[in-house]
C-alpha positions in Angstrom: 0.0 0.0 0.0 3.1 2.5 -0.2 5.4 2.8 -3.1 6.6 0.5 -5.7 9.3 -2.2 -4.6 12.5 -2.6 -6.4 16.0 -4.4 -6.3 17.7 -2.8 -2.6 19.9 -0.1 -3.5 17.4 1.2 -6.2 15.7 4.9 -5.6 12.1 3.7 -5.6 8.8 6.3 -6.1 11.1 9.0 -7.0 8.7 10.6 -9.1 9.5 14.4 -8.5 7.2 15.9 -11.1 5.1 16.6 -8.2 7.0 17.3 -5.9 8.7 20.4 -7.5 5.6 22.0 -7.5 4.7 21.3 -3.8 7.7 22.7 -2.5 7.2 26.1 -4.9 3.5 26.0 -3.2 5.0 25.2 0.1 7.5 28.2 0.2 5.1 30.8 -1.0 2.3 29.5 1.3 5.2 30.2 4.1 6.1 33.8 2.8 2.3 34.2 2.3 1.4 34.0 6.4 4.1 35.9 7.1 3.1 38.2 5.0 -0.5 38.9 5.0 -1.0 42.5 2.9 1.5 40.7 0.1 -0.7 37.3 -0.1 -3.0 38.5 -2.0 -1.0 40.4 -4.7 1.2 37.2 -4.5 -2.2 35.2 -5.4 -2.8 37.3 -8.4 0.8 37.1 -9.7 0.8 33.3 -9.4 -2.7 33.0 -11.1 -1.1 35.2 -14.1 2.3 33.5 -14.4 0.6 30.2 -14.2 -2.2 30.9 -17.4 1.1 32.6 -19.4 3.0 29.2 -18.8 -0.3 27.4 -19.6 -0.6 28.9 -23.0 3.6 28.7 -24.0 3.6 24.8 -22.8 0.7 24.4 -25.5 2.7 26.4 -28.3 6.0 24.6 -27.3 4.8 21.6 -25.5 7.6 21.0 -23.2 6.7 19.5 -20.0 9.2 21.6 -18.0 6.3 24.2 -18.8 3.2 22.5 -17.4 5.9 21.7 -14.1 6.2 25.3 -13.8 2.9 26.4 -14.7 1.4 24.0 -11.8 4.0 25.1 -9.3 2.9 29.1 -10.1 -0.7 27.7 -10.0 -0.3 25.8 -6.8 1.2 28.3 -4.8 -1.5 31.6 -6.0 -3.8 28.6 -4.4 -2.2 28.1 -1.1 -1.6 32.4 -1.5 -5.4 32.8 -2.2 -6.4 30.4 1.0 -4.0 32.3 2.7 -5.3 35.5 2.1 -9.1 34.8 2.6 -7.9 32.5 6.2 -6.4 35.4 7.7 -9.3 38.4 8.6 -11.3 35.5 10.3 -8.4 34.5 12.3 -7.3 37.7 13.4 -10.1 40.5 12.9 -8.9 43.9 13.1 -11.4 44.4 16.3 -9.8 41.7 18.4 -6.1 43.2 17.4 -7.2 46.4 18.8 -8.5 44.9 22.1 -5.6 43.1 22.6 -3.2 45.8 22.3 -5.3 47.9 24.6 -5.2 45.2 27.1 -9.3 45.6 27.3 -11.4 42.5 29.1 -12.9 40.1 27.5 -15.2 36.9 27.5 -14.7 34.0 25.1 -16.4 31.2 24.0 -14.3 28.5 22.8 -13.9 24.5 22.0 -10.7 23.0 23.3 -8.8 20.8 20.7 -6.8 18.4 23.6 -7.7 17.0 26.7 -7.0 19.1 29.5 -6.0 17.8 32.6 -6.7 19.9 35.9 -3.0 21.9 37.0 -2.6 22.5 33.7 -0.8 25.8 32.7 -2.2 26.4 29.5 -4.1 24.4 26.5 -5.0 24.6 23.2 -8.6 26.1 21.9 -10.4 27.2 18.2 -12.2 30.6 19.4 -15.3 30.4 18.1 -16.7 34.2 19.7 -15.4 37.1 21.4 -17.5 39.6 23.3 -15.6 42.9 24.1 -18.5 44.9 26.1 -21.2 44.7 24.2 -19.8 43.7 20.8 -19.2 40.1 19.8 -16.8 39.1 17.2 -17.1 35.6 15.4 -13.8 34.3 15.1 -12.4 30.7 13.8 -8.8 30.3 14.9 -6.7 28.6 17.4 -5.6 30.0 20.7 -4.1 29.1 23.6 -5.2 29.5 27.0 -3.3 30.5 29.8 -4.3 31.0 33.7 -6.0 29.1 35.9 -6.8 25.5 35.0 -10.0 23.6 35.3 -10.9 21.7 38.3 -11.8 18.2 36.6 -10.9 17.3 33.1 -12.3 18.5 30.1 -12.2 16.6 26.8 -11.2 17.7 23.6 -14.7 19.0 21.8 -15.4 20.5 25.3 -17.5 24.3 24.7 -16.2 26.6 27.4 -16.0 30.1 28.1 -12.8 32.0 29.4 -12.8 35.6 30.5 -9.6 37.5 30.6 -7.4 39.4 28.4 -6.1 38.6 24.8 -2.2 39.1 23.4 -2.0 38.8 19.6 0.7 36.9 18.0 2.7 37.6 14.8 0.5 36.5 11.3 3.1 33.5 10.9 2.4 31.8 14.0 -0.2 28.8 14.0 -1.6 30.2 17.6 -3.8 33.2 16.6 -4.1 34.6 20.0 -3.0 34.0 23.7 -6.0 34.3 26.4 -5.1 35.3 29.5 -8.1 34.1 32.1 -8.6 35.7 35.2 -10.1 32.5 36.3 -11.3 28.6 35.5 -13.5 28.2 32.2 -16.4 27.6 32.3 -18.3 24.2 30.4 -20.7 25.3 28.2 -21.2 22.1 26.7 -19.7 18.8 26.8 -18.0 17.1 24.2 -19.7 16.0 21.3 -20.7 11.9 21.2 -18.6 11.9 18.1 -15.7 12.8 19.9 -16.6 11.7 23.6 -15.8 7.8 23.2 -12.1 9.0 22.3 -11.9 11.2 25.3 -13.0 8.1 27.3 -10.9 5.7 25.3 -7.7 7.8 26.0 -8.5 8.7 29.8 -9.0 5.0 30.4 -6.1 4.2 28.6 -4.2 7.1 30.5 -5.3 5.4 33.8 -4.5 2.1 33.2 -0.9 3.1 32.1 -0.1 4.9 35.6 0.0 2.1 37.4 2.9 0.4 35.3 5.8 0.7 36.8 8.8 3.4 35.6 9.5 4.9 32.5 7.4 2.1 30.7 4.4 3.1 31.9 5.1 7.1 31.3 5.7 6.4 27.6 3.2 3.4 26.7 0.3 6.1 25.8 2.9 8.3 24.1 4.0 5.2 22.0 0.6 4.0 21.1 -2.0 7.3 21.1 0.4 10.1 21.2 -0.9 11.0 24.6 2.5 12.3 26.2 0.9 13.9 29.2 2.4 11.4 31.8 5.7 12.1 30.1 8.4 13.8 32.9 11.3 16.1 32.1 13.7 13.9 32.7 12.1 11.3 29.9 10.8 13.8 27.7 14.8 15.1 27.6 16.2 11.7 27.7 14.4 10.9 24.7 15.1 13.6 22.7 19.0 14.0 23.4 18.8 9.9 21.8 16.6 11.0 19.3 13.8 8.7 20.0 11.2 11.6 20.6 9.4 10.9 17.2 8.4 7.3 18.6 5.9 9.3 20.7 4.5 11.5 17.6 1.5 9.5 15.5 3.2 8.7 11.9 2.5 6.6 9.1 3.8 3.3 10.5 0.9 3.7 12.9 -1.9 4.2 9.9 -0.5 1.6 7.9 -0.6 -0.7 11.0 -3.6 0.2 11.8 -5.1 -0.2 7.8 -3.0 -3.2 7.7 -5.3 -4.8 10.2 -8.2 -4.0 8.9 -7.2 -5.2 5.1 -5.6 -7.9 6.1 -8.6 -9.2 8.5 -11.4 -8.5 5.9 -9.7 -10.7 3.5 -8.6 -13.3 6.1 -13.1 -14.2 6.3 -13.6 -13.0 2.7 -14.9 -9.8 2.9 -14.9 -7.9 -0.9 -11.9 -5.6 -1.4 -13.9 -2.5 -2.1 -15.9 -3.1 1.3 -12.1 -3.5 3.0 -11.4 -0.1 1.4 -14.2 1.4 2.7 -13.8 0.0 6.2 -10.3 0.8 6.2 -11.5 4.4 5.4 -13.8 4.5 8.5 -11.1 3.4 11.0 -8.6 6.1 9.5 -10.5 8.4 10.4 -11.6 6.7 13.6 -7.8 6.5 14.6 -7.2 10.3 13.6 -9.7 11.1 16.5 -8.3 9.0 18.6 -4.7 10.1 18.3 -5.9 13.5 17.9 -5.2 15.8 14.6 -1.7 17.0 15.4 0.7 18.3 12.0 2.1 14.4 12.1 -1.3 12.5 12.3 -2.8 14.7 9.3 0.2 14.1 7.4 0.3 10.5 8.2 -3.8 10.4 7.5 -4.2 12.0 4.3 -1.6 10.1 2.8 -3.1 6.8 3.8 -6.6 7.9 2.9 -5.0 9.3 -0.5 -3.1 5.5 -0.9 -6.8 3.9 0.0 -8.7 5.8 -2.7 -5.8 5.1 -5.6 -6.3 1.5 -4.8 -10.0 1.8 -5.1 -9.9 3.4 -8.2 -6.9 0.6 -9.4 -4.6 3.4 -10.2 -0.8 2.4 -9.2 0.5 4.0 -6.1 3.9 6.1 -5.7 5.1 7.1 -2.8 6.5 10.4 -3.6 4.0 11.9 -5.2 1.3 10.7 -2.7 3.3 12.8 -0.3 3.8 15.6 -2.5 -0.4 15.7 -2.8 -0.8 15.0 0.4 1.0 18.2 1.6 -0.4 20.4 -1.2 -4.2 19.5 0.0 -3.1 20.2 3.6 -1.4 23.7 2.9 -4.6 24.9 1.1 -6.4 23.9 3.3 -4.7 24.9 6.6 -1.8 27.5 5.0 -0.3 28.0 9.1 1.0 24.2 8.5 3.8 25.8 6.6 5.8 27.4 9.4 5.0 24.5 11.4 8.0 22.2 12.9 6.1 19.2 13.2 4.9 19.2 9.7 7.9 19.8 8.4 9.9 16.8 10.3 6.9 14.9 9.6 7.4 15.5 5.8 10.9 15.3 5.5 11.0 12.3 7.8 8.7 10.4 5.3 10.3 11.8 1.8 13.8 10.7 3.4 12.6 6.9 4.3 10.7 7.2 0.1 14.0 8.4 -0.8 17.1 7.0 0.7 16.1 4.4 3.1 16.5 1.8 -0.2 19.7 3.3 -1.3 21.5 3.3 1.9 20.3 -0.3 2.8 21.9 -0.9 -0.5 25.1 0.3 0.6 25.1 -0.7 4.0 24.4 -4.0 2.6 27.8 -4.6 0.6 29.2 -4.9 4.1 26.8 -6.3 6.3 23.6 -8.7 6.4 20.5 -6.8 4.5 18.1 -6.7 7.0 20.5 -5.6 9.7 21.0 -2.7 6.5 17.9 -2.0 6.6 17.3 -1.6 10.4 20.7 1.0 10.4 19.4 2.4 6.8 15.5 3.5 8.0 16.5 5.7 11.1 19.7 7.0 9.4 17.3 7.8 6.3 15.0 10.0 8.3 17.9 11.4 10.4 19.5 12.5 7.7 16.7 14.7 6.0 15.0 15.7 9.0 18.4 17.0 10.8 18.9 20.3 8.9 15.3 21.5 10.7 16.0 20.2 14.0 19.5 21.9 14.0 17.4 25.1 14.1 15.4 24.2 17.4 18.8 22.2 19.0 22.5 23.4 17.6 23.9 19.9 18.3 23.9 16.3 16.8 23.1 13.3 18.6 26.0 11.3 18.6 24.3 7.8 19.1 20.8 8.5 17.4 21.1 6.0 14.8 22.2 3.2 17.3 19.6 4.5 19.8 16.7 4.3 16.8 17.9 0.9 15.6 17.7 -1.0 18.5 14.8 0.8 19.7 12.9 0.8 16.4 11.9 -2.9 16.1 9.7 -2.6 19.6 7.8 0.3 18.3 4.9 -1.5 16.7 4.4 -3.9 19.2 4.2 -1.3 21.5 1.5 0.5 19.1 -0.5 -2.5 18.3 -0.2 -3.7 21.6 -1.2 -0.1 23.5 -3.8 0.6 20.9 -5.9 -2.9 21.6 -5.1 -2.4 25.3 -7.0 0.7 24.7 -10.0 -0.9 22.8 -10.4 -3.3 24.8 -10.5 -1.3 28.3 -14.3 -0.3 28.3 -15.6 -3.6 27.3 -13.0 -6.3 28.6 -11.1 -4.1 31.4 -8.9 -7.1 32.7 -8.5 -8.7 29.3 -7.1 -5.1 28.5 -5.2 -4.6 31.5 -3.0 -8.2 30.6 -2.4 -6.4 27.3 -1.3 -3.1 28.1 1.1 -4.9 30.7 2.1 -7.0 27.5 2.9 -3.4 26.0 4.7 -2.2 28.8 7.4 -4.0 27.8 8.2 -2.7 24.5 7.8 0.7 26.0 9.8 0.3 28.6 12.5 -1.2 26.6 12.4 1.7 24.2 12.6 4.3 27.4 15.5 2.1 28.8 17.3 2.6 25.9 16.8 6.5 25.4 18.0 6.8 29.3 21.1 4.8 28.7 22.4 6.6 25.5 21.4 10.1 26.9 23.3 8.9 30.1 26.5 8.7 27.7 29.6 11.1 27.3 29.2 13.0 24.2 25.5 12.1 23.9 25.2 15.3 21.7 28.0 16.9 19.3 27.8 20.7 19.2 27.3 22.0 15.8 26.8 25.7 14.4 23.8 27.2 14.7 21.2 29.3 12.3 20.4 29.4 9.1 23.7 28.8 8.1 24.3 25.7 10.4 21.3 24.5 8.7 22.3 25.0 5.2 26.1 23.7 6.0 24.0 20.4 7.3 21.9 20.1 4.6 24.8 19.7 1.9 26.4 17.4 4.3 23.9 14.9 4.3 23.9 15.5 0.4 27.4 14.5 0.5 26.5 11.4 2.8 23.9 10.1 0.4 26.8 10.7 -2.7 29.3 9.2 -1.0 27.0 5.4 0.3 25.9 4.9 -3.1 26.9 1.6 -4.9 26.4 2.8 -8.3 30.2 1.6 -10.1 30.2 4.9 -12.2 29.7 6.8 -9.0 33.5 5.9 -7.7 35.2 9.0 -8.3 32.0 11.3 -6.7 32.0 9.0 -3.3 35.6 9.4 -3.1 35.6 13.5 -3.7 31.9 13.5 -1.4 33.9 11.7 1.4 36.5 14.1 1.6 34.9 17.1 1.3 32.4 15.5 4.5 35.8 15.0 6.1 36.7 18.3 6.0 33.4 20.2 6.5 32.7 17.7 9.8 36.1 18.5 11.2 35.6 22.0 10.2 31.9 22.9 11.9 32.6 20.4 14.8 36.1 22.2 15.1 34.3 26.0 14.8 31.8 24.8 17.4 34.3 23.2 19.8 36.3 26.4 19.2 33.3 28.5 20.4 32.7 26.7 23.5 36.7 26.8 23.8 36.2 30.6 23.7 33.5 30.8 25.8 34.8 28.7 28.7 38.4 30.9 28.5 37.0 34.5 28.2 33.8 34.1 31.0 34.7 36.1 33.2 35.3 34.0 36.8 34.9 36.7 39.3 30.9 37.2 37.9 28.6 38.1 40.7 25.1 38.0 38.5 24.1 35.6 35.7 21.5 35.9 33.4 20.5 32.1 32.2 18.9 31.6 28.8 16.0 30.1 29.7 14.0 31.2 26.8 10.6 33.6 27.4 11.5 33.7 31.4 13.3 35.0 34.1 16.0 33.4 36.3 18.9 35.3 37.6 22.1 33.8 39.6 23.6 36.3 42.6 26.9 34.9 43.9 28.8 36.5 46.9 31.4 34.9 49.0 30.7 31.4 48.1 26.9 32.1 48.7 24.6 31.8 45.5 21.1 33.0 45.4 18.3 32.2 42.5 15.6 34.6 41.4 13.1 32.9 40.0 13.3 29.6 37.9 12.3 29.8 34.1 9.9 27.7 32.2 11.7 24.5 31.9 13.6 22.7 34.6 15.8 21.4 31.4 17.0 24.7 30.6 17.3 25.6 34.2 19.5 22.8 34.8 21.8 23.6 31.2 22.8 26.9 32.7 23.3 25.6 36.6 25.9 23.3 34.9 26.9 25.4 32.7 28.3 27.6 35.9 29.1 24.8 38.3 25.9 25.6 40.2 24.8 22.6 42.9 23.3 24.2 45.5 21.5 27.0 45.5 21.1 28.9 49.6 18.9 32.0 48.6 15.5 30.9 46.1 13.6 33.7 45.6 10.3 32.9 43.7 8.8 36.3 42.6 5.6 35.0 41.7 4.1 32.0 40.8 3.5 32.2 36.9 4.8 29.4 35.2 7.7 31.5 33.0 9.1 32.3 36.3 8.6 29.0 38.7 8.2 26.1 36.1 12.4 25.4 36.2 11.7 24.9 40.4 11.3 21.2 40.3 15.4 21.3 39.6 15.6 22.7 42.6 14.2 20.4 44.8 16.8 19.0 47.6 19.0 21.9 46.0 17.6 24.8 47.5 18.2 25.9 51.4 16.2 28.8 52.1 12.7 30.0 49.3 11.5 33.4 49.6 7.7 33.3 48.1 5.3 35.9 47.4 1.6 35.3 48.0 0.0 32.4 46.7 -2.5 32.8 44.2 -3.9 28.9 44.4 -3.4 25.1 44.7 -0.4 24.8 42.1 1.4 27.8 44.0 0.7 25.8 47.3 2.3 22.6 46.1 5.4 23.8 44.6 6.2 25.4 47.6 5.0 22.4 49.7 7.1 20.1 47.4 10.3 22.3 47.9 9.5 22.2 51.4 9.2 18.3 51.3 13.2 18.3 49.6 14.6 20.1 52.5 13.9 23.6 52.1 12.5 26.2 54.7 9.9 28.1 52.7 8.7 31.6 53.5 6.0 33.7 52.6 7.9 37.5 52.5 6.5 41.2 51.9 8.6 44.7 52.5 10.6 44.9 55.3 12.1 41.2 55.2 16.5 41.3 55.2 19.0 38.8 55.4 22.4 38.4 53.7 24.2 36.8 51.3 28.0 36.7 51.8 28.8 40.0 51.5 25.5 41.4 50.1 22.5 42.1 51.9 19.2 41.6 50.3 16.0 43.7 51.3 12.7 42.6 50.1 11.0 46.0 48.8 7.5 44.7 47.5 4.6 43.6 48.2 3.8 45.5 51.1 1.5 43.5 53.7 -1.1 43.5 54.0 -1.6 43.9 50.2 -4.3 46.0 50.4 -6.4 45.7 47.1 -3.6 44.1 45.0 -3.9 40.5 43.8 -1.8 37.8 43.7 0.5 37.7 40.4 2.3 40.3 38.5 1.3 43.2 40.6 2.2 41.5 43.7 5.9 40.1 43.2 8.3 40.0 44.7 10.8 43.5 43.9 14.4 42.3 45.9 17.3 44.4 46.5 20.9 43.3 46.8 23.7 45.9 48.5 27.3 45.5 49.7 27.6 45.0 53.3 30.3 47.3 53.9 30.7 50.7 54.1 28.8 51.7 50.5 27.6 49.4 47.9 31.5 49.6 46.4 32.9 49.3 49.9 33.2 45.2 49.5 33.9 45.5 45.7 30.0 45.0 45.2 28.1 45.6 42.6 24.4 46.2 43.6 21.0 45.6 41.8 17.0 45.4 42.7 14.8 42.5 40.9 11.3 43.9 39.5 9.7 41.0 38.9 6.5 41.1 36.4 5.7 44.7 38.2 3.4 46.8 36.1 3.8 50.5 35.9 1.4 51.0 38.1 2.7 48.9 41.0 6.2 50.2 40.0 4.8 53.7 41.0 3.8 52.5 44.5 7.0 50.7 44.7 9.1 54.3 44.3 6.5 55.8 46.0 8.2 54.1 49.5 11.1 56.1 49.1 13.8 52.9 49.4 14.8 53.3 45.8 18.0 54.2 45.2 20.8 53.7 42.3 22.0 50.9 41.0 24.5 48.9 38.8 22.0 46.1 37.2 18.5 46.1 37.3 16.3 43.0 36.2 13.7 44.4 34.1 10.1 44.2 35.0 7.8 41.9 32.9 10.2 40.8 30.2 10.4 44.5 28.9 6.7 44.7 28.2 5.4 48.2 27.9 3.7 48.9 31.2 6.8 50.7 32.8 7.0 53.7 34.6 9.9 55.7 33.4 10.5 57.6 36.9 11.6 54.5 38.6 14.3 53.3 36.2 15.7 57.3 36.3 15.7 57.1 39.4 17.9 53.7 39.8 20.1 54.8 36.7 21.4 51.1 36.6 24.1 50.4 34.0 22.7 47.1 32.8 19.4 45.9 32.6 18.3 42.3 32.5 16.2 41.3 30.3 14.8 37.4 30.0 13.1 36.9 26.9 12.6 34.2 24.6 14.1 34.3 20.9 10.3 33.7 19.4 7.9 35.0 22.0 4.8 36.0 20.8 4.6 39.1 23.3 7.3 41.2 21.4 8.9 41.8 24.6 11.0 43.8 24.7 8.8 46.5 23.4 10.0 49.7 21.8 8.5 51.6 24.9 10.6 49.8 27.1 13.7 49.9 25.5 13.1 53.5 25.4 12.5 53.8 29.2 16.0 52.1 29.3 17.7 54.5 27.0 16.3 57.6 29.0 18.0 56.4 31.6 21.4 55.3 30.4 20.3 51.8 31.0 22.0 48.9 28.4 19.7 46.4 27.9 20.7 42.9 28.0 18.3 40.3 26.4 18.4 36.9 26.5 17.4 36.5 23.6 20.2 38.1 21.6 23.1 37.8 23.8 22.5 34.3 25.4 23.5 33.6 28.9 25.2 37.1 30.6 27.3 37.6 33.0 27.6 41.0 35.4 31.3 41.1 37.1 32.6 44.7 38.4 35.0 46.3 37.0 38.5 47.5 38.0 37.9 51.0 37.6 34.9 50.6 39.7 32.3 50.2 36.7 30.8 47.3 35.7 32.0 44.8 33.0 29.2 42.2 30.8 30.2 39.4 29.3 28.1 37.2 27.1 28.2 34.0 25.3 27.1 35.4 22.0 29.7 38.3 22.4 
C-alpha cells in the first residue's frame, strides 16, 4: 500500500514531477502567512504567471512548462487560501482589544484533553464579546491562567474571560487568552468525539499504574498522549533522538489499515468493502490520536493510498506525499511554518528516498536486514536534521544506534497499546494483561533512550542558524553521494567523502572552538548571571561562596543547562517572585538543592504545592512582603515589595516580589560589590507605589520588570540609573517583549539592555575601575 518495490539499493517512487511543484506552493504558502497584505498580490501574480505558462507549454509543448505552470498555480492557491484565512483568524477588532489590554469573554472549544494543574491548552475561538460587541472568530488560541478543576475533553464548549495578546500573522496560535479564572463548560464534548476522550483517559489510567518509565511512555508510544511524560524522559528521549516514537506517523496508519485489510480478507470480505472499512477506522484512529501536523500528514496520505487502490490506479510514494501536503497547505496555510509538519514531511520523503539506497550500501558490508534496520532511522535522520538543528545546535552522537535497537519494539508497543486501549471499556482485565504486555516494549524503548542520553558525548555541538542548517543540509547530500553503490559513482564517493571529512572536522572544530572561547573569556569573578531560559526570568547572585536564585524559568531542562553550565549545585537563597509558570516552572530542579525559598503570596493550589514540594526536599519556605532582610555573603538583600497586607492588589504580577541586593560594607563599592534590585512582572502601576516608598536608590543592574513589556514607569528606572538591565526573553515570543517603549525607558536612563534572547547567557562582574564589566556568550 506504499510505493513500488525494487531491487535494494534502487531509488524507488522518486517521481518528482510533483513534488517540484509542492515545495514552490510550500515556500510561497510560508512567505504568504508571514506576509499577509502581500498574499494576495502574491495570489494574483501566481494566477497570471501560471495561465502565461499554460498557454507557452501548448505552443512549445515542453513539459518543463506545465511543471512550472502547476507550481505558479499551486502556490497563487495556497496564497489565495491564505489571504481569505487570515481576517477570520485575526479581525482587526480583536487586534485592537488586545493591544489595549481591554477585558474580555470568550467562548471556545478545546482541541486536547485538558487535565486539571494545567498551565495552558490549546482552543479554536469560536466568539469574542468585548463589552457589548461580539466578534465571530475561527482560529486557534491558547489558554493560559487558571486551570480547570476536573478534566475537560477535547470537543469541550467553554467560556474563558480574561485578556487577549495577539501573536505575529506566521504563528499557527492566533491569539494567547489570559483568564482571570477557571473556564467555564458550556457544553460537553460531542458523542462523536466523547468515546475517544473516554478511550484515551481510560487508557491514561491504566498506564499509571505500570511501573517506571514504561508506563510514562506506553500512551505516548501507542495514542500520542504524552501527558504522563516527565522532564527527565521527555529530555532523555530527545537527546537519543527517540522523541518521534511518541509523535503519530504513518507506521501507525498503515498498521492500523493493515489490520483491517488484512482481517477482511482473512473471512472474505470484498476488497472495495475493506477499502471502505479501512476508510472508516482512519478516520476513527485520527480522533483518537488526535489531529496533530504528524497525524494529518500520516492520514491524508493513507486515505489518499486507500482511494488510488480503489480506483486501481498504481501507487507512488512520492507523489502521494507531495499531494498529500499540497491539500493540507490549502487547506490549513499555518501548517507551513509549522515544525512538526515539516519533520513529519521530510522524515517520510527521506525513508521514500534513501532508506533503499542506503540499505543498498550498507548491505555490501553487512547482512540486509540488519542494512535495513541501520538504513531506515539514518534515512530519516538525515533529512530531518537540517530543521532540528534550528530548534537544537547539536547532533546526537548515538541516534542512529539509539533508533535501531529501539525501532523494532515500536509496533508492538503501538499495536499492543492501541488494543489495550479498545479493549478497556468492554474487557477491562482482558485489557489490562495487554497493556502490561505493551509495557514491555515501552519500557525497553525508554530504557534505551536513558542509557544513550546517560553517555559522554550524547550530543556533538554543531553551528547554529540558518547557516548551520544549510552547511547540514549539503552534508547529508554528501553522505547520500558518498554510500551509493552505483560503479560509475566511484570517483564522486571518493571526492563526497572528503569534502564530508573536511566540513565535519571543520563545523565540529568551529563549534568546539566556540565553547573553547566561551569557557576561556567568561569572566570567573561574575557576581550576576543571566540564564537563557527562553521567554523567562532566572537570575544567579553569587557572593562569598553564597549563590542565590531569582526565580526559575519555564523548563527545569533549561534551568539545569545553565546551573551546569556555571558549576551551580546548590543554590542557599530561592527567591520565587511570583508564581506564573515562565518564572517557577524550572523549580522542580531545585528540589533538595535549595536551602532557604522566599515566596510571594499564593494565588492557588499549584502555587501551594510547589512550595509544599520544595519544602518536602529540604527547604525552609517563606512567605515574605517589604521589610524582610537577610544576607548573602557579603551582600545584603531587602525585600522592597509587596507591602502586607496587600491592600487591594492581587496575587500575580502586581504582587511580586521586587528584591534588593547591596554591599555590606561601608557603601555598595565598599566590599567591591556591585548592587542591583529584581522587579519582577511589576506593572507601571505597582512600579509607582513601589518608588512611591522612598527605598529606591541607584543601582548597577536592574532586572527588568515583565520581560520589557510596555507597562513601565519611566521615573523608577531614572531614578535607579542602573548600567545594565536584565532582560529574559525568549528568541520567538509571541509578546514582542521587549517592546520599543521599554527599550526607550531604558535609554532615558542610560540603561544597556541585556536580552536573552540576543546575547544568550550574561554575566555581570565589576570592573577595576569601579564600573561594571558584561560578558556574554554570544559576544
Amino acid at each position: 500500500m506504499t510505493a513500488d518495490t525494487e531491487a535494494p539499493g534502487r531509488a524507488v517512487g522518486a517521481d518528482v514531477r510533483l513534488a517540484v511543484p509542492a515545495a514552490v506552493a510550500w515556500i510561497a504558502v510560508a512567505v504568504a502567512i508571514g506576509a499577509p497584505a502581500a498574499s494576495a498580490p502574491m495570489a494574483v501574480t501566481g494566477w497570471v504567471l501560471a495561465g502565461m505558462l499554460i498557454v507557452a507549454g501548448r505552443t512549445t509543448r515542453r513539459p518543463t512548462a506545465a511543471i512550472a505552470a502547476l507550481a505558479f498555480g499551486l502556490a497563487a492557491l495556497g496564497a489565495t487560501s491564505a489571504a481569505a484565512s487570515a481576517p477570520h483568524r485575526q479581525p482587526p477588532a480583536l487586534i485592537e482589544a488586545a493591544h489595549a489590554g481591554r477585558f474580555i469573554s470568550a467562548e471556545a472549544t478545546t482541541t486536547q484533553t485538558v487535565l486539571p494543574g494545567s498551565e495552558s491548552f490549546a482552543v479554536d475561538l469560536a466568539s469574542i464579546s468585548i463589552g457589548p460587541e461580539v466578534v465571530a472568530i475561527s482560529a486557534p488560541a491558547r489558554v493560559f491562567g487558571v486551570a480547570p478543576d476536573s478534566e475537560l475533553g477535547i470537543g469541550t464548549r467553554i467560556r474563558v474571560t480574561g485578556t487577549l495578546a495577539a501573536t505575529p500573522p506566521q504563528d499557527r496560535v492566533a491569539f494567547l487568552v489570559f483568564a482571570n479564572g477557571p473556564p467555564i463548560t458550556i457544553a460537553a464534548s460531542p458523542p462523536g468525539l466523547d468515546w475517544a476522550n473516554a478511550l484515551r483517559a481510560s487508557f491514561r489510567d491504566a498506564a499509571a499504574v505500570l511501573p517506571g518509565d514504561g508506563g510514562a511512555l506506553l500512551p505516548g508510544l501507542s495514542i500520542g498522549d504524552t501527558s504522563a511524560v516527565g522532564d527527565e524522559l521527555d529530555a532523555a528521549m530527545k537527546r537519543s533522538a527517540l522523541s518521534h516514537l511518541t509523535a503519530v506517523s504513518g507506521a501507525n496508519c498503515v498498521v492500523v489499515i493493515g489490520i483491517v485489510m488484512l482481517a477482511g480478507a482473512a473471512i472474505g470480505v470484498p476488497r472495495a468493502w475493506r477499502i471502505g472499512a479501512s476508510i472508516a477506522v482512519l478516520g476513527a484512529f485520527v480522533v483518537l490520536v488526535t489531529p496533530e501536523p504528524s497525524v494529518l500528514r500520516a492520514g491524508t496520505m493513507a486515505l489518499i493510498v486507500l482511494v488510488s487502490l480503489g480506483g486501481g490506479r498504481p501507487v507512488r510514494g512520492l507523489p502521494v506525499l507531495a499531494l498529500a501536503v499540497i491539500g493540507l497547505l490549502v487547506a490549513d496555510p499555518w501548517l507551513a511554518r509549522s515544525y512538526g509538519f515539516a519533520l513529519s514531511v521530510l522524515a517520510t520523503a527521506g525513508l521514500l528516498l534513501l532508506a533503499g539506497p542506503l540499505t543498498g550500501a550498507l548491505g555490501r558490508w553487512i547482512p540486509v536486514p540488519l542494512a535495513a534496520v541501520i538504513a531506515i532511522p539514518f534515512a530519516a535522520q538525515l533529512a530531518c536534521q537540517s530543521v532540528l538543528i534550528l530548534l537544537d545546535p547539536s547532533i546526537p552522537s548515538y541516534g542512529v544506534l539509539a533508533n535501531a535497537l529501539a525501532g523494532p519494539a515500536a509496533p508492538a508497543g503501538t499495536v499492543l497499546g492501541l488494543l489495550a486501549c479498545l479493549l478497556l471499556p468492554v474487557a477491562p482485565g482482558l485489557g489490562a494483561i495487554v497493556a502490561q504486555l505493551a509495557w514491555v516494549p515501552s519500557a525497553w524503548i525508554a530504557a534505551v533512550a536513558q542509557f544513550f542520553s546517560g553517555l559522554p558525548g550524547s550530543r556533538l555541538p554543531w553551528l547554529d542558524g540558518a547557516f548551520g542548517a544549510v552547511l547540514l543540509g549539503l552534508l547529508s547530500v554528501l553522505v547520500v553521494v558518498a554510500l551509493s553503490d552505483r560503479a560509475d559513482h566511484a570517483v564522486r564517493r571518493r571526492v563526497a567523502s572528503s569534502v564530508i571529512a573536511i566540513v565535519a572536522v571543520g563545523a565540529l572544530g568551529a563549534s568546539t572552538g566556540t565553547a573553547a572561547r566561551t569557557w576561556l573569556t567568561r569572566p570567573q569573578d561574575w557576581q550576576y548571571a543571566q540564564c537563557d531560559v527562553g521567554q523567562g526570568d532566572a537570575v544567579l547572585v553569587r557572593s562569598a561562596g553564597e549563590t542565590a536564585l531569582i526565580d526559575a524559568g519555564p523548563d527545569p531542562e533549561l534551568l539545569e543547562r545553565c546551573l551546569g553550565t556555571l558549576d551551580i549545585d546548590r543554590v542557599d537563597l530561592l527567591v520565587l517572585t511570583h508564581f506564573d509558570l515562565d518564572h517557577v516552572g524550572g523549580a522542580g530542579a531545585l528540589v533538595g538543592r535549595a536551602s532557604r525559598v522566599l515566596i510571594g503570596p499564593s494565588d492557588g493550589p499549584d502555587a501551594d504545592e510547589l512550595a509544599e514540594t520544595l519544602r518536602a526536599g529540604g527547604a525552609r519556605v517563606e512567605e515574605v512582603s517589604g521589610g524582610a532582610t537577610g544576607t548573602l555573603g557579603e551582600l545584603r538583600w531587602s525585600v522592597l515589595w509587596p507591602r502586607s497586607p496587600l491592600r487591594g492588589i492581587e496575587p500575580g504580577n502586581a504582587a511580586s516580589i521586587a528584591i534588593a541586593f547591596d554591599g555590606v560594607a561601608t557603601g555598595d563599592r565598599g566590599c567591591g560589590c556591585l548592587s542591583s534590585i529584581f522587579l519582577g512582572d511589576l506593572d507601571d502601576q505597582a512600579q509607582a507605589l513601589l518608588m512611591a516608598t522612598g527605598r529606591i536608590r541607584p543601582v548597577d543592574v536592574v532586572k527588568v520588570a515583565h520581560h520589557g513589556s510596555g507597562d513601565q514607569d519611566g521615573r523608577l528606572y531614572s531614578r535607579l540609573r542602573a548600567t545594565v538591565g536584565l532582560i529574559g526573553v525568549g528568541e520567538e515570543n509571541t509578546y514582542g517583549h521587549p517592546t520599543r517603549e521599554a527599550l526607550d525607558v531604558l535609554a532615558a536612563a542610560g540603561t544597556v539592555p541585556a536580552r536573552s534572547d540576543r546575547l544568550g547567557l550574561v554575566l555581570v562582574a565589576p570592573a577595576d575601575n569601579g564600573g561594571v564589566r558584561q560578558w556574554s556568550e554570544r559576544g
